[in-house]
N, C-alpha and C positions, 0 to 999 in steps of 0.2 A: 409564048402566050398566043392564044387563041382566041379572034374577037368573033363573036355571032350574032346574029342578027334577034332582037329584043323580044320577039316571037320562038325562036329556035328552041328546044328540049336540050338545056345543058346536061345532063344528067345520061341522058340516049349520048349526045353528041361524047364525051368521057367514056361511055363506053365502048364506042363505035374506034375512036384513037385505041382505045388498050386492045382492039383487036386487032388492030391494024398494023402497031409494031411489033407484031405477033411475038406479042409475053408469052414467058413460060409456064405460068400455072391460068389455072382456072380463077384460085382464088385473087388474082388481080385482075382479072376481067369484071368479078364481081363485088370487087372492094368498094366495103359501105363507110370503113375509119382510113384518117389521113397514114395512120401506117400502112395500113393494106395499100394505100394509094401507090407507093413507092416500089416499085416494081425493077429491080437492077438500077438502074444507076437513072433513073427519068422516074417522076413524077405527075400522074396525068389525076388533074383535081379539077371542080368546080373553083369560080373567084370567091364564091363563100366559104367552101370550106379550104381555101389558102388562107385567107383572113384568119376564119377559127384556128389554122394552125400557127399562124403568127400570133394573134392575142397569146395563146396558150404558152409558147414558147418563151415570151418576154414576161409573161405572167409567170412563170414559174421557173425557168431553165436562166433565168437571170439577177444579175443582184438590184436592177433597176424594178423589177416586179415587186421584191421583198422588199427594198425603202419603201418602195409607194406604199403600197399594202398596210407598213407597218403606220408610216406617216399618215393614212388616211384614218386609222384606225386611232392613234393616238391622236389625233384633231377630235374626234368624233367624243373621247374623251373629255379633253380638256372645253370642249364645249357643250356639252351636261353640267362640267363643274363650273363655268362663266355665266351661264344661263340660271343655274343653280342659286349662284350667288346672288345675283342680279333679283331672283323671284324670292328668293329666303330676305334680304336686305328689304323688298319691300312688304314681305308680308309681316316682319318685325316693326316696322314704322309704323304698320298699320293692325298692330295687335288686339290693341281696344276697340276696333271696329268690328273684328274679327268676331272676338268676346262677345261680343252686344249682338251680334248674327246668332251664337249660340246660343246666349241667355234667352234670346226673344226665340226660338226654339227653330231654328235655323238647322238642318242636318249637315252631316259632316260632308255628304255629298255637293249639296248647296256650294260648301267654302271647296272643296274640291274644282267645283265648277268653273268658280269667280278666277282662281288661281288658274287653272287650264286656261282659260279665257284669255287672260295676260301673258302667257303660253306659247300661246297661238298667234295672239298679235307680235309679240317679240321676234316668233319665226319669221311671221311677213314683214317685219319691219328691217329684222337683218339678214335675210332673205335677198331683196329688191337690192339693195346697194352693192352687194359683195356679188350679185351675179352680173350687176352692169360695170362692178372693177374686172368681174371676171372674163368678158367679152371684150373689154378693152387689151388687159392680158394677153388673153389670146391671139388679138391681131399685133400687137408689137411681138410677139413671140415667133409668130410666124413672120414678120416681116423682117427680123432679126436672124433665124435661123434654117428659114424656106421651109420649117414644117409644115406640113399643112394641119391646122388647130384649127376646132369648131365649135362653140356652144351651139347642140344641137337642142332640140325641145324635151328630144327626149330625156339627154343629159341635164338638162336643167329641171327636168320634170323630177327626176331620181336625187337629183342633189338638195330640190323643196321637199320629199317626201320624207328624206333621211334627217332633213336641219328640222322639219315639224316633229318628227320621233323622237330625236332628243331634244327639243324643247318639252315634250308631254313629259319625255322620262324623268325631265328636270322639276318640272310644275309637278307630278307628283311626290316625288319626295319633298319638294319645298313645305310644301304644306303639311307635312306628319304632324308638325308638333304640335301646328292651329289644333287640327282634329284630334289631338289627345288631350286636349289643354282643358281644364275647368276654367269656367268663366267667374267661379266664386273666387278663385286665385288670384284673379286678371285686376280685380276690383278691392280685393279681399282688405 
């Protein structure tokens, strides 16, 4: 490992080493992907793209990338259908309200709205708590196993963006049957 100074051209400086352990081809002087990097038995990369070679590695070349993956993905699931329920349970309590938005000639967009709206607050509500269990997590995880774990902003920025999507996805299906409903039935 090679450390340089925060101004330095890492990219000159990588190619400046592959010429220097004078490699055998061209094409590792001028390697742009982490295989071209690999030149005989040495390795001469950027810290970024070691990084992208390690994400990729654990992402894919391991059975801990596939649980994750699978596990994030069936979270993501099962929390459309909690959300789901959660918005379908009150939009049936509140049926005759619903009705009487119709009758009094309220669009389907209207109730679409109201529903998103509860939606949205649901996201922020279970949002705020599961990411301050989740920074807490983080530091006994690290302080128990030396990883180094971070909720970074950005990480938290991607994990509201994805919990609001499936709450929309959830609010709008909740709501199909308001919008196809007659309010002459409701009352009938």
């Amino acid at each position: 490992m090679v450390r340089i100074a925060p101004d330095a051209d890492a990219e000159a400086l990588v190619a400046a080493i592959r010429r220097a352990i004078a490699l055998e081809t061209e094409a590792c002087i001028n390697a742009t992907t982490v295989e071209q990097a690999r030149c005989g038995d040495v390795a001469v990369m950027t810290k970024q793209a070691f990084i992208e070679q390690e994400l990729v590695y654990w992402r894919e070349n391991t059975n801990i990338g596939f649980v994750f993956t699978l596990l994030t993905t069936m979270s993501v699931i099962v929390g459309i259908i909690l959300v789901y329920q959660i918005l379908y349970t009150d939009v049936a309590d509140h049926w005759a309200e619903y009705a009487t938005l119709k009758a009094m000639g309220y669009r389907n967009i209207f109730l679409l709205g109201v529903v998103l709206q509860e939606a949205i607050f649901l996201s922020v509500l279970g949002f705020i708590p599961g990411c301050l269990i989740s920074i807490i997590l983080y530091g006994q995880t690290r302080e128990a196993t030396g990883l180094f774990m971070q909720m970074t902003p950005d990480r938290a920025l991607t994990i509201y963006v994805l919990t609001f999507l499936m709450c929309l996805v959830s609010g709008a299906i909740a709501v199909r049957k308001v919008q196809s409903t007659d309010p002459a039935e409701v009352f009938g």
